[in-house]
N, C-alpha and C positions, 0 to 999 in steps of 0.2 A: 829361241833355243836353236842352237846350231846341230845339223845334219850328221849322226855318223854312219861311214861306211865300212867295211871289216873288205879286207880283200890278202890274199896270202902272196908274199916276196921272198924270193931268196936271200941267202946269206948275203949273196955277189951284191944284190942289188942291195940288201939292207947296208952295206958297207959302201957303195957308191952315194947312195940316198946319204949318210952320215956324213961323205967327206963334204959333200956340196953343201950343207948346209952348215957344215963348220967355215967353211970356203966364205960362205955368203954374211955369216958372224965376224969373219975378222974384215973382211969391208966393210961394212955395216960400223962396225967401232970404228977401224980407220976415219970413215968418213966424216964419223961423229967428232972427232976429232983436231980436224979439221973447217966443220962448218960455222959457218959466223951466224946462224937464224938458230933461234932455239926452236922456232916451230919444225927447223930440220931438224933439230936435235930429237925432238919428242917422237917425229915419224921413226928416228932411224931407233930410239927407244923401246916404241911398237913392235918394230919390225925384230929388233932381237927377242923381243916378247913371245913372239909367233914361233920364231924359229927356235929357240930353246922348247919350247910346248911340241915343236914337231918333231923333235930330237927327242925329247922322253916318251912319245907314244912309238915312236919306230923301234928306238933301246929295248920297248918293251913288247914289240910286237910280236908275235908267231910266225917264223920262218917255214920255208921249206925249201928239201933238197933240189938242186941247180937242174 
């Protein structure tokens, strides 16, 4: 069972936190794209896996003022 922690972020930050990981999704596909091993294909798979999951807890997170 994995760990969770609750910690509170700003607006600013929840919108920096969102571009970088939209950032990190379209490399992530790029590369997939690209690569000729399907075993890189399945990591980079994971990895949007991960990053859409950390995309919908921050969407849904609890901000607070800057």
């Amino acid at each position: 069972m994995a760990a969770t922690e609750s910690f509170e972020i700003t607006d600013d930050e929840k919108s920096l936190l969102l571009e970088l990981i939209e950032n990190a999704e379209e490399t992530a596909i790029e590369s997939m794209a690209h690569a000729d091993s399907r075993s890189f294909k399945d990591v980079l798979r994971q990895r949007l896996q991960l990053l859409a999951s950390a995309k919908e807890k921050i969407r849904g997170h609890g901000t607070r003022a800057a």
